[in-house]
C-alpha positions as CSV (number, residue, x, y, z in Angstrom):
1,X,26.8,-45.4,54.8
2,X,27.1,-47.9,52.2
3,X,29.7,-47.2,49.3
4,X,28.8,-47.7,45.7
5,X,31.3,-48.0,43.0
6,X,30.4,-45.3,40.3
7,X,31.2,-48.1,37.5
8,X,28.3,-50.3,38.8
9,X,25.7,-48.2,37.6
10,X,25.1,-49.2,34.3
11,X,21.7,-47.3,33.0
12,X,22.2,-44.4,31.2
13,X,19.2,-41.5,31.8
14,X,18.6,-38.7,29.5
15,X,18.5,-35.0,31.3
16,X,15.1,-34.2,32.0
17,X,14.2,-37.8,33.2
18,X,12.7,-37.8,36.5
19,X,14.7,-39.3,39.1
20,X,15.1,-43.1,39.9
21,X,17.2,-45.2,42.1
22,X,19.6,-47.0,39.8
23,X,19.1,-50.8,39.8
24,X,23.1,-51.5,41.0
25,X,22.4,-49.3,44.2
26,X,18.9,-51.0,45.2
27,X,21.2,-54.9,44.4
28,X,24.0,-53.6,46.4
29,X,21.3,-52.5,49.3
30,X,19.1,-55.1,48.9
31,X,22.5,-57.7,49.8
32,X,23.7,-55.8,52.1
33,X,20.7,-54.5,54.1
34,X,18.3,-57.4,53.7
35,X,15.0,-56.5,54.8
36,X,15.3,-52.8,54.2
37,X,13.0,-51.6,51.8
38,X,14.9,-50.2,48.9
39,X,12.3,-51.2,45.8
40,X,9.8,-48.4,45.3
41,X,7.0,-50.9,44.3
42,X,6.8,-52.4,47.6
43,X,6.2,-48.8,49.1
44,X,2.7,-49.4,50.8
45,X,-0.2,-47.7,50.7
46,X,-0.5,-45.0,52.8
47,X,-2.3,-41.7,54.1
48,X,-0.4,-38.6,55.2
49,X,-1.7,-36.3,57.5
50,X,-2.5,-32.8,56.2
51,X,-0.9,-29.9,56.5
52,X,-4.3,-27.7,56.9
53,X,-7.4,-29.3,58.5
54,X,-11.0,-27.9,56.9
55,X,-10.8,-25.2,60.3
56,X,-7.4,-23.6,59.2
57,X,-7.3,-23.3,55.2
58,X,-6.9,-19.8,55.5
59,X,-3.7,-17.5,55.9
60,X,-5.4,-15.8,59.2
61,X,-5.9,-19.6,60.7
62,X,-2.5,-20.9,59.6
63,X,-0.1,-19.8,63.5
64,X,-3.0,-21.7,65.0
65,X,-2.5,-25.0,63.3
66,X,1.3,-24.7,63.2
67,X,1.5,-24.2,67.0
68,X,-0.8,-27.4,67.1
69,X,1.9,-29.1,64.7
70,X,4.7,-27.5,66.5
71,X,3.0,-29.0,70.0
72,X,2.8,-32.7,67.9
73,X,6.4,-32.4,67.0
74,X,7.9,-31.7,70.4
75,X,5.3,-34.3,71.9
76,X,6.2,-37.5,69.9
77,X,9.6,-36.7,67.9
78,X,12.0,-33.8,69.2
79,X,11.2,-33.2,72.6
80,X,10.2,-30.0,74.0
81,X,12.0,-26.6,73.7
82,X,15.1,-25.9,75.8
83,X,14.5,-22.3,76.8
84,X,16.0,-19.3,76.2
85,X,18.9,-18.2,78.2
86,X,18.2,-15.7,80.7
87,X,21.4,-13.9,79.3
88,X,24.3,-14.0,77.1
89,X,28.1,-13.0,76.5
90,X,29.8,-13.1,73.6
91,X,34.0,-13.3,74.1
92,X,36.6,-12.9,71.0
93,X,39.0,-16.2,72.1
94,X,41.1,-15.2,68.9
95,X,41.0,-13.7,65.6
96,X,43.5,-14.9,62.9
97,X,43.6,-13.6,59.2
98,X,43.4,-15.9,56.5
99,X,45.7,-16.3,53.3
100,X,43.6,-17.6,50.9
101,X,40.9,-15.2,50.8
102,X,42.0,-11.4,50.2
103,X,40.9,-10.0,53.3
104,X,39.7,-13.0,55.0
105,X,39.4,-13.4,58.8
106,X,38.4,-16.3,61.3
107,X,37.0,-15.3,65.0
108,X,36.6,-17.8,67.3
109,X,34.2,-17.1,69.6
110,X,32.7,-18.3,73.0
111,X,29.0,-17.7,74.0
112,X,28.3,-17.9,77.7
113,X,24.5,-18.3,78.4
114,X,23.0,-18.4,82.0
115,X,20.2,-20.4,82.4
116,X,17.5,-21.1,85.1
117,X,19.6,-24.1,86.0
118,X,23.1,-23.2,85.7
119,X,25.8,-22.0,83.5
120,X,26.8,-23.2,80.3
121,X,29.2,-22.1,77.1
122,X,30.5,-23.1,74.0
123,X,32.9,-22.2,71.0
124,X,32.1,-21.6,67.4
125,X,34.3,-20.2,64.5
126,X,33.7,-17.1,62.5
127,X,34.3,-16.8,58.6
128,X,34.2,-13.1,57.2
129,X,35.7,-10.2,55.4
130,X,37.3,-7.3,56.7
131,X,35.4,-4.2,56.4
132,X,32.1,-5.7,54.7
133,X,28.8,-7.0,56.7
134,X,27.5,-9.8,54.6
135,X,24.7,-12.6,54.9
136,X,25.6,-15.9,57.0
137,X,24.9,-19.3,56.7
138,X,25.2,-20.7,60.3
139,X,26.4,-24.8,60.0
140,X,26.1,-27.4,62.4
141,X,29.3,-29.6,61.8
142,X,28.6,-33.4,62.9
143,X,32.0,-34.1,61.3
144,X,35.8,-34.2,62.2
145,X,35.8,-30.7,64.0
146,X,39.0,-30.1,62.3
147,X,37.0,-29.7,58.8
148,X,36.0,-26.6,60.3
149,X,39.8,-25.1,61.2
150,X,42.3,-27.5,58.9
151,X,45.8,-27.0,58.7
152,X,47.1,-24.3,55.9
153,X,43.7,-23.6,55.4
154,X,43.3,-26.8,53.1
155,X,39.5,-26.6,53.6
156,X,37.4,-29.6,52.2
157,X,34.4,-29.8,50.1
158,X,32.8,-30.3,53.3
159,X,32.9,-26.7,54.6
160,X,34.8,-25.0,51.6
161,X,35.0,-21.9,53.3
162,X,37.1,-20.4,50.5
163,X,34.0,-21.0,48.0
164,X,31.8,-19.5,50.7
165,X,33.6,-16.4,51.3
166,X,34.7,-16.1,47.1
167,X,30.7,-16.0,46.8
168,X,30.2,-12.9,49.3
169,X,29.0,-14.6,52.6
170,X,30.1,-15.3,55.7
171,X,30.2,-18.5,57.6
172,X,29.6,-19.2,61.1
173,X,30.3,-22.9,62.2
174,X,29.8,-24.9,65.4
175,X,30.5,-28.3,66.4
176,X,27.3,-30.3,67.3
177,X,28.8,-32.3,70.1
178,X,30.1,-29.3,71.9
179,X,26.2,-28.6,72.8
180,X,25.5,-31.9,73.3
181,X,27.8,-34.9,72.8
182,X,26.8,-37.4,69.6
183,X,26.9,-40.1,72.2
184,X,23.9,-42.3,74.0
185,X,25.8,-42.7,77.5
186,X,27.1,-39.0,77.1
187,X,24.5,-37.0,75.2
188,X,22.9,-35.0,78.4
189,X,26.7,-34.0,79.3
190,X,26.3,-30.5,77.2
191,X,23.4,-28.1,77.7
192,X,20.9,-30.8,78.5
193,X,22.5,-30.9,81.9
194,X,21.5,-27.8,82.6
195,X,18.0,-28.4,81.9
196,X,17.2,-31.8,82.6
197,X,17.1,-33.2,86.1
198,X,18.6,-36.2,86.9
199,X,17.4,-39.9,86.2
200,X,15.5,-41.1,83.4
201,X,14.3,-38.6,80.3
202,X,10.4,-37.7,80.8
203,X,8.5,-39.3,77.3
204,X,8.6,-35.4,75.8
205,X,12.6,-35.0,77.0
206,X,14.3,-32.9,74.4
207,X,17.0,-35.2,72.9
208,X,20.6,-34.3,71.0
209,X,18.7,-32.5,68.0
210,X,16.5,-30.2,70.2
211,X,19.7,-29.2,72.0
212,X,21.7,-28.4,68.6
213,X,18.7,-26.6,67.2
214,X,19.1,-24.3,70.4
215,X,22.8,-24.1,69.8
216,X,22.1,-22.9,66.2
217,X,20.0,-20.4,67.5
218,X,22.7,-19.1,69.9
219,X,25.1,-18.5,67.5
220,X,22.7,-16.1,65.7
221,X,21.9,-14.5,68.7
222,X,25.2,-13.8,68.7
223,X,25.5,-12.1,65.2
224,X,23.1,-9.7,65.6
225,X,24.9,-7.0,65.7
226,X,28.0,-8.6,64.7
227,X,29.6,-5.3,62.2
228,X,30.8,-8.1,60.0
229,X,27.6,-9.8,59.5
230,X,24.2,-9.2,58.2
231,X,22.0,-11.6,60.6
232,X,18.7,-10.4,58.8
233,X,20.0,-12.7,55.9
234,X,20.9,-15.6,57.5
235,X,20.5,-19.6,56.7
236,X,20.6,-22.9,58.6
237,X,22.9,-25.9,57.0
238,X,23.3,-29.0,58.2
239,X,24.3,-32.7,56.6
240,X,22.2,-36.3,57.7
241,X,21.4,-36.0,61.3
242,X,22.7,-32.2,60.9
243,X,20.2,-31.8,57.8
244,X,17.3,-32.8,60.2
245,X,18.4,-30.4,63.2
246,X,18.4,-27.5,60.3
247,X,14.5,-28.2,59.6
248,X,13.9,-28.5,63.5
249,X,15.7,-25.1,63.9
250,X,14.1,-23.6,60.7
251,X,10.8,-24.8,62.3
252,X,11.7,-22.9,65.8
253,X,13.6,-19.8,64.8
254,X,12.0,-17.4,62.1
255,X,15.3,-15.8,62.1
256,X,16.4,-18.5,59.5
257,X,15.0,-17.0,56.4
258,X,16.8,-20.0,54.0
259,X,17.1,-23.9,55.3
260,X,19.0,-26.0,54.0
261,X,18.6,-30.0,54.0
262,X,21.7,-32.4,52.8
263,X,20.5,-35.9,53.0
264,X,18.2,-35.3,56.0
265,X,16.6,-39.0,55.4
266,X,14.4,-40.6,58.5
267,X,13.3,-37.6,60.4
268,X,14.6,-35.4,58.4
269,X,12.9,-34.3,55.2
270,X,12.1,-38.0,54.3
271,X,8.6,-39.3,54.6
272,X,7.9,-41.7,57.7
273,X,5.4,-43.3,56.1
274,X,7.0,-44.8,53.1
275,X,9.0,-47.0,55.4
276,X,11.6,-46.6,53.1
277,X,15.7,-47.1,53.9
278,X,15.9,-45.9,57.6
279,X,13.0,-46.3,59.4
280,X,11.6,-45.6,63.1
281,X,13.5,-48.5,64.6
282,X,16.7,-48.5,62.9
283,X,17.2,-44.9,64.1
284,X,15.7,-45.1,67.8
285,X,17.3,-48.4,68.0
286,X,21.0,-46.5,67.5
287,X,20.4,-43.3,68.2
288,X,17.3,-42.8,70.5
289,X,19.2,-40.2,72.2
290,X,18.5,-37.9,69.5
291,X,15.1,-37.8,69.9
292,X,12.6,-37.3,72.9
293,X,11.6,-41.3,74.2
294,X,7.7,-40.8,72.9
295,X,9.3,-41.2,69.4
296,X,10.0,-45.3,70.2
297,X,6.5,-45.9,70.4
298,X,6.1,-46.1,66.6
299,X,9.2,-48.0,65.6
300,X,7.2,-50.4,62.9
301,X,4.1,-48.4,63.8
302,X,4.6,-45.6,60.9
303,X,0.9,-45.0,60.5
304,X,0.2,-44.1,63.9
305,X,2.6,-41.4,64.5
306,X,0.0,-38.3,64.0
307,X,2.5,-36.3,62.2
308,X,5.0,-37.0,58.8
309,X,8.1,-35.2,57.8
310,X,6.2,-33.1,55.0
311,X,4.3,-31.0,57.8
312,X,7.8,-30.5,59.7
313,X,9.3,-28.5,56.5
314,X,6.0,-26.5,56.6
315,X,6.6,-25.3,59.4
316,X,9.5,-23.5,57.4
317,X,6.9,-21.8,55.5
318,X,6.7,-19.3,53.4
319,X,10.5,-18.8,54.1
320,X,12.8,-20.8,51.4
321,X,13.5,-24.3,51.8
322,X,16.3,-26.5,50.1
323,X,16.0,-30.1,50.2
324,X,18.7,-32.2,49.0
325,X,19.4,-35.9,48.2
326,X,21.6,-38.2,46.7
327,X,21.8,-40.5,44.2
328,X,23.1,-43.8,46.1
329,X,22.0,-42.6,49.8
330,X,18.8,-44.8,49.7
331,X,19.1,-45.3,53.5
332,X,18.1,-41.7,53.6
333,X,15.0,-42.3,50.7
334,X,15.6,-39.3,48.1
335,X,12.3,-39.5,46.8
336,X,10.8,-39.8,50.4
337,X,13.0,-36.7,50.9
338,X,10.9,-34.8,47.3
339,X,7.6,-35.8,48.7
340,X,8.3,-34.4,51.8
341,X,9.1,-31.1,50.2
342,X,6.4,-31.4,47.6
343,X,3.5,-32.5,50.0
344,X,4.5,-29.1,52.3
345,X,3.1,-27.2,49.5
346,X,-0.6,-26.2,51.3
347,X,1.4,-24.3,53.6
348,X,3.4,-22.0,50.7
349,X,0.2,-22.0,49.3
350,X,-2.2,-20.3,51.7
351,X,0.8,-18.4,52.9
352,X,0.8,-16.8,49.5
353,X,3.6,-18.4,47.6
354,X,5.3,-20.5,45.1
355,X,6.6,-23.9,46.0
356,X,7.0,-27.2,44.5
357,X,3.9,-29.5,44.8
358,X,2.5,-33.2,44.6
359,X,1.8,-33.5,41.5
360,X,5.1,-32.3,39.6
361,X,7.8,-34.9,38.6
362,X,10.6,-35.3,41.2
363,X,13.4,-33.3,39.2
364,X,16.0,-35.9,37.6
365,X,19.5,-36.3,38.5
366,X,21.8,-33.4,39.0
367,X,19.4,-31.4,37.8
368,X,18.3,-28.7,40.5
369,X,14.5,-26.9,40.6
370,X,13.2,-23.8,42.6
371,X,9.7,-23.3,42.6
372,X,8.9,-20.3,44.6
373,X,10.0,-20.4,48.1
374,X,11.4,-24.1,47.5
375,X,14.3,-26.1,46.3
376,X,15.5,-29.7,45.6
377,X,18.6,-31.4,43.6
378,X,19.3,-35.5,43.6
379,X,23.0,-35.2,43.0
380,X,25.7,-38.1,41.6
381,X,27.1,-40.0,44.5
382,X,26.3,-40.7,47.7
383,X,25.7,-39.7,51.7
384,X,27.9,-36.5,51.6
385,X,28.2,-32.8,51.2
386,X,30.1,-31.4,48.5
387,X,31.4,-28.5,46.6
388,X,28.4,-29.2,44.4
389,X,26.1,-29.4,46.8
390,X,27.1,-25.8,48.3
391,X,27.4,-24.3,44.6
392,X,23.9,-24.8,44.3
393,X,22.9,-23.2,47.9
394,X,25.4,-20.4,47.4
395,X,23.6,-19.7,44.0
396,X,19.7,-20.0,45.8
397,X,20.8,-17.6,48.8
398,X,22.6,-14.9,46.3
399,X,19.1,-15.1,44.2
400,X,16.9,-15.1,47.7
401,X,19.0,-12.3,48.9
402,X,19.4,-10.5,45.1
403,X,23.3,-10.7,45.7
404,X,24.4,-11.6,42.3
């Protein structure tokens, strides 16, 4: 991700001003990406797909049309479903209590599925508190794993599991590449090899983020009955090509009854359409591997794909969504990413609730809005997640789950 010096941005905004990119990021993209688009006035004009067709504008109609947007997702962008194991074993590998949090614990686990093609397992770590069942927020890590488990507990603003635990949750962390391998030679080394055959991908293959979505979903299988954990309150996080598995998984597992988005971008929260920052063939053209090979076929051929971001986070719908962006991170589009959460809103509608919409202002900078069942913050800096970031989830789940 590009770096921006925080003394190049020179405008001065007022709170209450929607957002805008500042002028020093879109020069310094602009040089260093030439040909991206990075200057909102060369957006072109386009059409987005709805949400409800003239058939399903009703709340009894609505799990017809999202299994037909579900179907268009797995088709052309995710891949299809990796199914659910036939079984599954939980093991304690080893439970260690922590010192900076008065009764603190971390569980490292192993989960053990059998599938119809074989055997498979993986690790994850544990946050809790002795003695108290709480609500979880379930992370996909796509960073150094030793974020998650850092010497003397020096935990970073990455997964600031003191901050978590000091605001009565729990937290139950997994590396991504230990379900499948952040790699395009080595990606279908994890659980895909279970349930792919050999040879090349069929054109609706699931890719990398279909196989961490089902990994999510594992580990709050696992919880369920966890005595430390209360897996009826329980959210999906995840950060860039984590924030856009969260939405897949919030799409796929009801469970997940808060979402969370950190600077999703290009099949993420962001808007296809705008052909903004990232777009179809920068991100097949690196990392195809997260996707199922149908998605290829629009790489500068936006308007043809028959679904947009917007309809993926209805899927969510009417459970709480948080989409978040940041100031600099115009790769990842942060008013593509607003759209996409403001143009869902004809699902929270006929579903019965609140939720941002198209024609409200795109909140300005560092200056988070909840509308309903919906979130969204532009924060100060750039492609990261951050103890500010999390302060404002924390805050949203202890309102959603009335624990302040």
């Amino acid at each position: 991700m590009l770096a921006m010096q925080a003394s190049a941005r020179s405008e001065e905004r007022q709170p209450g001003d929607s957002w805008k990119a500042p002028q020093a990021t879109i020069q310094h993209y602009a040089a260093r990406r030439p040909g991206t688009l990075v200057r909102e006035e060369l957006v072109p004009d386009y059409e987005l797909p709805p949400v409800l067709t003239s058939q399903d504008g009703s709340q009894t109609a609505w799990p017809s049309r999202r299994a037909e947007l579900m179907r268009l997702f797995r088709e052309h962008v995710y891949g299809q479903a990796i199914p659910k194991p036939a079984s599954l074993k939980t093991d304690s590998i080893r439970q260690t209590k922590l010192q900076s949090v008065p009764g603190g614990v971390c569980h490292e686990q192993r989960v053990m599925v059998e599938m119809p093609g074989g055997q498979f397992s993986f690790n994850y770590l544990l946050y809790a508190v002795e003695s108290e069942q709480r609500p979880v927020f379930v992370m996909i890590n796509n960073r150094d794993p030793a974020l998650a488990a850092p010497d003397g507990e020096n935990f970073s603003s990455f997964i600031p599991v003191k901050q978590i635990l000091d605001a009565g949750f729990a937290l139950a962390v997994f590396q991504h590449s230990d379900i499948a391998p952040d790699n395009g030679e080595h990606f279908r080394e994890g659980v895909l090899s279970v349930v792919l055959p050999s040879g090349p991908r069929q054109p609706n293959s699931p890719g990398a983020i279909t196989a961490w979505s089902w990994g999510a979903s594992r580990v709050l299988d696992t919880l369920a009955n966890h005595p430390l954990i209360d897996a009826s309150r329980a959210a999906i996080i995840g950060h860039s090509r984590g924030g856009k598995t969260a939405l897949w998984t919030g799409a796929q597992d009801p469970r997940f009854s808060l979402v969370i988005s950190n600077n999703s971008g290009s099949q993420g929260a962001a808007l296809t359409r705008r052909q903004f920052g990232e777009r179809i063939d920068n991100i097949t053209g690196s990392f195809d591997y997260w996707f199922c090979p149908n998605l290829q076929k629009y790489a500068g051929h936006e308007s043809e794909l028959p679904i947009d971001q917007h309809q993926l986070i209805a899927l969510s719908a009417p459970r709480h969504v948080y989409v978040a962006s940041a100031d600099e991170d115009l790769w990842a589009d942060p008013r593509g990413e607003w759209l996409g959460l403001a143009n869902a809103h004809p699902a929270f509608k006929v579903l019965g609730v609140e939720s941002v919409a198209p024609d409200m202002p795109m909140p300005g900078l560092d200056e988070p809005q909840t509308v309903g069942a919906t979130s969204y913050h532009a924060r100060t800096g750039g492609h990261n997640l951050t103890e500010w970031d999390w302060g404002q989830y924390l805050s949203t789940a202890s309102q959603l789950w009335n624990e302040d």
